[in-house]
DSSP file (Angstrom, degrees, kcal/mol; ACC not computed):
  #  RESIDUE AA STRUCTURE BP1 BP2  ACC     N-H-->O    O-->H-N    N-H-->O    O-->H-N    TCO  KAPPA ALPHA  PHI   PSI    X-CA   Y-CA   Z-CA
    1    1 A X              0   0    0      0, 0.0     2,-0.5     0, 0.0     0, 0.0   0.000 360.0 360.0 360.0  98.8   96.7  146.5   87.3
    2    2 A X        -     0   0    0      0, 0.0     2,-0.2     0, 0.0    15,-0.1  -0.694 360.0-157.6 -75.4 134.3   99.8  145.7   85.4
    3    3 A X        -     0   0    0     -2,-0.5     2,-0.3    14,-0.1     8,-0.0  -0.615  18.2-125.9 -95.0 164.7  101.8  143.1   87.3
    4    4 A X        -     0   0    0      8,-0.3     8,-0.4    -2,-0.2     2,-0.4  -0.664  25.2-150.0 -95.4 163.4  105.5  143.1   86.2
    5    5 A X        -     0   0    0     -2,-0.3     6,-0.2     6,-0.2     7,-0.1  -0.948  13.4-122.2-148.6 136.4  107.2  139.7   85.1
    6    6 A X        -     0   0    0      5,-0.4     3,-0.3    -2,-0.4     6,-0.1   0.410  39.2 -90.9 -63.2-143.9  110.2  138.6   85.3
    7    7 A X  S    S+     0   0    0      1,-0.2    -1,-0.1     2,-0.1    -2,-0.0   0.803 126.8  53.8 -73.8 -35.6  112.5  137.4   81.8
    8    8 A X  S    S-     0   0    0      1,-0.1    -1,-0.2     0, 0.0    -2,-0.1   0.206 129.1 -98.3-105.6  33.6  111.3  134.0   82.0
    9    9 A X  S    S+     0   0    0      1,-0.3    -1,-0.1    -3,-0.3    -2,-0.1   0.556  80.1 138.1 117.6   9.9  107.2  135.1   82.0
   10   10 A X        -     0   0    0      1,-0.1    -1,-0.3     0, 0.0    -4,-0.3  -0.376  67.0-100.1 -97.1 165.3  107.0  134.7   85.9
   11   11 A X        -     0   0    0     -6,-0.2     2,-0.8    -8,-0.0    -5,-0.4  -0.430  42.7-118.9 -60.5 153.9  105.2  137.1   88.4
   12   12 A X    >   -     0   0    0     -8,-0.4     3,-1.3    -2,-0.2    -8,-0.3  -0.977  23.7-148.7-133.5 101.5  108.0  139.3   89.8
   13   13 A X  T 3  S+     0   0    0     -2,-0.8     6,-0.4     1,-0.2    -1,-0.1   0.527  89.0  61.4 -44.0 -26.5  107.9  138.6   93.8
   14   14 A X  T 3  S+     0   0    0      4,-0.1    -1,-0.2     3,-0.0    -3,-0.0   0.474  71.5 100.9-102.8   8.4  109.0  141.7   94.5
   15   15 A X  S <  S-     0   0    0     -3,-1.3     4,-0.3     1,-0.1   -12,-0.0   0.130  76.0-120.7 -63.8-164.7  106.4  144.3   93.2
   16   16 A X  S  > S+     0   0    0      2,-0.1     4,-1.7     3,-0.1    -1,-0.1   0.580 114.7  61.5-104.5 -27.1  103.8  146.0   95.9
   17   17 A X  H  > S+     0   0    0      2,-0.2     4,-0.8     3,-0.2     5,-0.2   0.513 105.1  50.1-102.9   1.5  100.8  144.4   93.5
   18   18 A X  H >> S+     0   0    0      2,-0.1     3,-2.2     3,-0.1     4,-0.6   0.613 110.3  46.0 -93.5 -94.6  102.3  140.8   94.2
   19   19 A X  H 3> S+     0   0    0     -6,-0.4     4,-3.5     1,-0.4    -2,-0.2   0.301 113.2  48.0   7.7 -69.1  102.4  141.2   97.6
   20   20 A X  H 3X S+     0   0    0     -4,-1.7     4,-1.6     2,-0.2    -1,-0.4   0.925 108.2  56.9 -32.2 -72.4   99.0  142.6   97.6
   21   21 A X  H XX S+     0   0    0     -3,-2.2     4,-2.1    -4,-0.8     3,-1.7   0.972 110.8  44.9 -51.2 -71.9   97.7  139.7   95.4
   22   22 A X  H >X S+     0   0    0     -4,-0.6     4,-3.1     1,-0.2     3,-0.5   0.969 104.6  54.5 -41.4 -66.7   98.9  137.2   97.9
   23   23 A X  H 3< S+     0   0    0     -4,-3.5    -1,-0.2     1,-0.3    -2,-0.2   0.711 107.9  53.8 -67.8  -5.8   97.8  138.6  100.9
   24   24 A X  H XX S+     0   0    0     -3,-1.7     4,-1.1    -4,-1.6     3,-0.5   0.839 112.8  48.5 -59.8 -42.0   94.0  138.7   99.2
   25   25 A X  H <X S+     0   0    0     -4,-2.1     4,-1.4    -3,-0.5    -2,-0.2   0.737 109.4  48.9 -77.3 -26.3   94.6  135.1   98.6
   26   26 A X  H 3X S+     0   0    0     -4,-3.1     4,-1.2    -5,-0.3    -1,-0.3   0.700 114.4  47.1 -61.9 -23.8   95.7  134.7  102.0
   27   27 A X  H <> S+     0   0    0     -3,-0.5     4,-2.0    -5,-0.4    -2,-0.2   0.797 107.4  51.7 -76.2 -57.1   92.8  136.4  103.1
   28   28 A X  H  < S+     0   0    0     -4,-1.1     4,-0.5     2,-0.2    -2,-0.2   0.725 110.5  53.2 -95.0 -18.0   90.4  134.6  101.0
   29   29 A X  H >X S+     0   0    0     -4,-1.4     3,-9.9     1,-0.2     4,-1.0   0.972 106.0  54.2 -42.1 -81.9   91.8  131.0  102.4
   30   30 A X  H 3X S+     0   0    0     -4,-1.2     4,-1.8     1,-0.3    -2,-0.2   0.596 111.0  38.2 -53.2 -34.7   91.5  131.8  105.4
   31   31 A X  H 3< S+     0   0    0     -4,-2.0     4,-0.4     1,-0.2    -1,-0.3   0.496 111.3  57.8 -93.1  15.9   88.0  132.7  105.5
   32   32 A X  H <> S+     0   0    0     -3,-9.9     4,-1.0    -4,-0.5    -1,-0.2   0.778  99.7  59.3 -89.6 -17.2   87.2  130.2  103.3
   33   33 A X  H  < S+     0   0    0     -4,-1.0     3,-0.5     1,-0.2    -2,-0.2   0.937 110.2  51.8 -48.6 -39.3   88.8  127.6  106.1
   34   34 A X  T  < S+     0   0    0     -4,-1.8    -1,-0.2    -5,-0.3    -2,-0.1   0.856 104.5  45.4 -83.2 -25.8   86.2  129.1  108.5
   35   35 A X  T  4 S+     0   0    0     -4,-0.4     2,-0.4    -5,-0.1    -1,-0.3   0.608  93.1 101.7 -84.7   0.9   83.2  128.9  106.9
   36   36 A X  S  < S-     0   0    0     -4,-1.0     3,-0.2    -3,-0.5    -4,-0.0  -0.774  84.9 -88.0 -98.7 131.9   83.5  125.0  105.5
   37   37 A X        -     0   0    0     -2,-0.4    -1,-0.1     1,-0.2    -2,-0.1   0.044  38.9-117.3  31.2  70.0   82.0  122.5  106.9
   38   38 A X        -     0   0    0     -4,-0.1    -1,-0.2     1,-0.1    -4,-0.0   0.004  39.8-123.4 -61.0 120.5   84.1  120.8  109.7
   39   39 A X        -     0   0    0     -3,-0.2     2,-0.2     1,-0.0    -1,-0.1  -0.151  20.8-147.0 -65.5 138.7   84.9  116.9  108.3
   40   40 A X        -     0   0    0      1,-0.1     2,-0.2     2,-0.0    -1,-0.0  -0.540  34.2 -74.6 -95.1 167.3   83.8  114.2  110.4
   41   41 A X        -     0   0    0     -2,-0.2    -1,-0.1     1,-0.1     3,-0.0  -0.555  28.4-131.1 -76.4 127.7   85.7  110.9  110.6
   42   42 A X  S    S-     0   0    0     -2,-0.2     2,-0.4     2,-0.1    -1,-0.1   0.920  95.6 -10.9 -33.8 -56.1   85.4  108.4  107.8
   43   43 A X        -     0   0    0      2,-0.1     0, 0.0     1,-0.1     0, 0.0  -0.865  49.4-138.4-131.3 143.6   84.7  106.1  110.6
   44   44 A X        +     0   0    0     -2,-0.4    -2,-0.1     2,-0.0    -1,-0.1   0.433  65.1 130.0 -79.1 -28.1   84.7  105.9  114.7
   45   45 A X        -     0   0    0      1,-0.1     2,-1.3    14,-0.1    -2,-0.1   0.092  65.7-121.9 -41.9 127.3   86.4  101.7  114.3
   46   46 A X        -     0   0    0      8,-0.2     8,-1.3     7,-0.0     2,-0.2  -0.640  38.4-159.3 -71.9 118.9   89.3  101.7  116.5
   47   47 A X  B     -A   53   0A   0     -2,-1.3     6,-0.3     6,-0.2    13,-0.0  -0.651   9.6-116.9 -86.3 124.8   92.2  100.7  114.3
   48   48 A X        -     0   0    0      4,-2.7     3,-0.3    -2,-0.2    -1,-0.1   0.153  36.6 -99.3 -75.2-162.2   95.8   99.2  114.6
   49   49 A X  S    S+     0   0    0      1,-0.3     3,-0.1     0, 0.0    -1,-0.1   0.984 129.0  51.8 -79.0 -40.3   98.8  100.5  113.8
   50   50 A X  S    S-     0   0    0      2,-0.0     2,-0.4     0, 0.0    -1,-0.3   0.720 120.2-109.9 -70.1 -15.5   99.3   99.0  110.5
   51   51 A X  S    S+     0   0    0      1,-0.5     2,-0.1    -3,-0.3    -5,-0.0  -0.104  79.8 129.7 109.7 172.2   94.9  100.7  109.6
   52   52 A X  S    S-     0   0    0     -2,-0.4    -4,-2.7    -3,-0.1    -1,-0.5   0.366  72.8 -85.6-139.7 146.5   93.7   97.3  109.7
   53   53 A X  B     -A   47   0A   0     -6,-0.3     2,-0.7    -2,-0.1    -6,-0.2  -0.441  36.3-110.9 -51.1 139.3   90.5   97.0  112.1
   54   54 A X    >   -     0   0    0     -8,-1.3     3,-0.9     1,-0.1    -8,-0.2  -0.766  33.5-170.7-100.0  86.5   90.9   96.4  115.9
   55   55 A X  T 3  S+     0   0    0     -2,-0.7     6,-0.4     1,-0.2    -1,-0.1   0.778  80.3  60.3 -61.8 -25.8   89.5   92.7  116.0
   56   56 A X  T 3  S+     0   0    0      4,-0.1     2,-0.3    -3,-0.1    -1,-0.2   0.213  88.4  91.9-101.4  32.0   89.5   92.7  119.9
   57   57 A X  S X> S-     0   0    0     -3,-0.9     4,-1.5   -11,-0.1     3,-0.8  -0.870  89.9-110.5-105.7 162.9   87.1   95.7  120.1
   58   58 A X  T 34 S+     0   0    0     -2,-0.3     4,-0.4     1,-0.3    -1,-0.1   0.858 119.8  40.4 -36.9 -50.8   83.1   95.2  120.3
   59   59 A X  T 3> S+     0   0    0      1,-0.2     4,-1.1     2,-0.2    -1,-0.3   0.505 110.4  52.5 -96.2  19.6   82.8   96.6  116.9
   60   60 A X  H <> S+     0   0    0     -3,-0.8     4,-5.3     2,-0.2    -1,-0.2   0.892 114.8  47.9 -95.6 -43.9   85.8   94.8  115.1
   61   61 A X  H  < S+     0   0    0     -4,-1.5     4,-0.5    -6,-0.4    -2,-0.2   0.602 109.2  50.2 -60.8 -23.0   84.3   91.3  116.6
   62   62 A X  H  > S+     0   0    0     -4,-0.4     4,-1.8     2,-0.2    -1,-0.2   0.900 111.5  50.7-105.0 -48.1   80.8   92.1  115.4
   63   63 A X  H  X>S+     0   0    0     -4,-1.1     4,-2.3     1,-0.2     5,-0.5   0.990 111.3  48.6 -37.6 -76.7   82.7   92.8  111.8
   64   64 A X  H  X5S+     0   0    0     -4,-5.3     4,-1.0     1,-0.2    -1,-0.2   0.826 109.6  50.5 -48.4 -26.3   84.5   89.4  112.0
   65   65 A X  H  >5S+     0   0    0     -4,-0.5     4,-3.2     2,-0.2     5,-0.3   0.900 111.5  49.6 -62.6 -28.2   81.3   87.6  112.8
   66   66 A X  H  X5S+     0   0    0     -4,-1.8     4,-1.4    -3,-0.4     5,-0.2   1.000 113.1  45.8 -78.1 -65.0   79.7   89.3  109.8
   67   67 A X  H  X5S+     0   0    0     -4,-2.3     4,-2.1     1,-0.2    -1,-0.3   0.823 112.6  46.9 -52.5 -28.4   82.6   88.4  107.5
   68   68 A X  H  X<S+     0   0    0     -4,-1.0     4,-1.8    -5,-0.5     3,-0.4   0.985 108.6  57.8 -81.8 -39.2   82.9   84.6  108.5
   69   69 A X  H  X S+     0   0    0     -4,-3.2     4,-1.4     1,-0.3    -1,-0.3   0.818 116.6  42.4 -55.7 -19.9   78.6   84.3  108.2
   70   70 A X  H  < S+     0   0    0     -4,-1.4     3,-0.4    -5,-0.3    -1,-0.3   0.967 111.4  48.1-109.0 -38.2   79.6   85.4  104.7
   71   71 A X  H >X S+     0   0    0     -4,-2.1     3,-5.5    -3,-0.4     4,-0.8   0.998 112.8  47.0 -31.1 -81.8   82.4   83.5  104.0
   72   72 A X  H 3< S+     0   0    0     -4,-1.8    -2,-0.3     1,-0.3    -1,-0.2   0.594 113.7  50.6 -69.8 -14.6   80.8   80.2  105.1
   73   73 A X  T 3< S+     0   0    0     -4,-1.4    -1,-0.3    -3,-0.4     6,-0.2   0.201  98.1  67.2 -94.0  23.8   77.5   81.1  103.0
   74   74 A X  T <4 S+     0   0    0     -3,-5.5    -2,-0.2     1,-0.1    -3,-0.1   0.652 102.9  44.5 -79.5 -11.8   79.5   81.8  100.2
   75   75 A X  S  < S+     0   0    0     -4,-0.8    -1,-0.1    -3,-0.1    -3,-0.1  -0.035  91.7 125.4-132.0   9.5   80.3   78.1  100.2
   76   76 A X        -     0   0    0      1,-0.1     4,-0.3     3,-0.0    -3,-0.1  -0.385  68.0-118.6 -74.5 162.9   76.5   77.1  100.8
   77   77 A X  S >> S+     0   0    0      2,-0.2     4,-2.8     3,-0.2     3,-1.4   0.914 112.9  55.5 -64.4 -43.2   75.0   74.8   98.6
   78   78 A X  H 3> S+     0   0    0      1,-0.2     4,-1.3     2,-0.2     5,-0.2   0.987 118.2  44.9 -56.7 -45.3   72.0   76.8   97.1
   79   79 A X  H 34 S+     0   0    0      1,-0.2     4,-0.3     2,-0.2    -1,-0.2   0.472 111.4  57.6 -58.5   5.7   75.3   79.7   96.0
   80   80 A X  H <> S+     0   0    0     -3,-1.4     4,-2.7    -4,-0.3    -1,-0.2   0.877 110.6  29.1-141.2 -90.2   76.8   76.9   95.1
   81   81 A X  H  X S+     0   0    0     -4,-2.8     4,-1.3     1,-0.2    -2,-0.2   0.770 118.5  62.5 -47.0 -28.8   74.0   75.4   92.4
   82   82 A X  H >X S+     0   0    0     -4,-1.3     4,-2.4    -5,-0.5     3,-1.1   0.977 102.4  51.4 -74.7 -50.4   73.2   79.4   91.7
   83   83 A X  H >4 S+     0   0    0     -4,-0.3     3,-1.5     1,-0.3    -2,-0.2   0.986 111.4  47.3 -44.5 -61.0   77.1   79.6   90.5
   84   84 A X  H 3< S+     0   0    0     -4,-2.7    -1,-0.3     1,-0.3    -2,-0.2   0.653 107.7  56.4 -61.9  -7.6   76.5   76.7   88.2
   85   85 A X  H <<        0   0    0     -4,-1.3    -1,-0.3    -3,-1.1    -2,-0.2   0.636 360.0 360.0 -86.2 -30.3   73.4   77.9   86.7
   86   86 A X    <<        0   0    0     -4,-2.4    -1,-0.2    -3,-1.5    -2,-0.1   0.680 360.0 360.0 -68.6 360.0   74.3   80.9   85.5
């Protein structure tokens, strides 16, 4: 299957075996769309507009306790002595 090409090396859009060639590849998308794996969401957190986490939902609050506990034993004394030790 010779394809034709235009001057500057290109596939020539207008043959019957481009045509052909595309609409296999159209073909072979599409049924590859349909057998894969439908993607689930990175996440369920409800989100603001800017993406930032939704603090005044259940799990956004549960998030901010978890980040200040971590904050505020970043700043404990034993991490504190641990820092200076190393």
């Amino acid at each position: 299957m010779a394809v034709k090409t235009t001057a500057s090396g290109k596939m020539d859009k207008r043959t019957k075996e481009y045509k052909e060639l595309k609409a296999r590849l159209a073909k072979a998308r599409a049924a590859k769309s349909k057998t894969a794996a439908p993607k689930k969401p990175a996440s369920t957190l409800k989100r603001t507009a800017s993406g930032k986490v939704d603090k005044r939902t259940k799990e956004g609050k549960e998030i901010a306790a978890r980040m200040a506990k971590a904050r505020k034993a970043k700043n404990s004394l034993a991490n504190r002595m641990k820092r200076l030790f190393r």
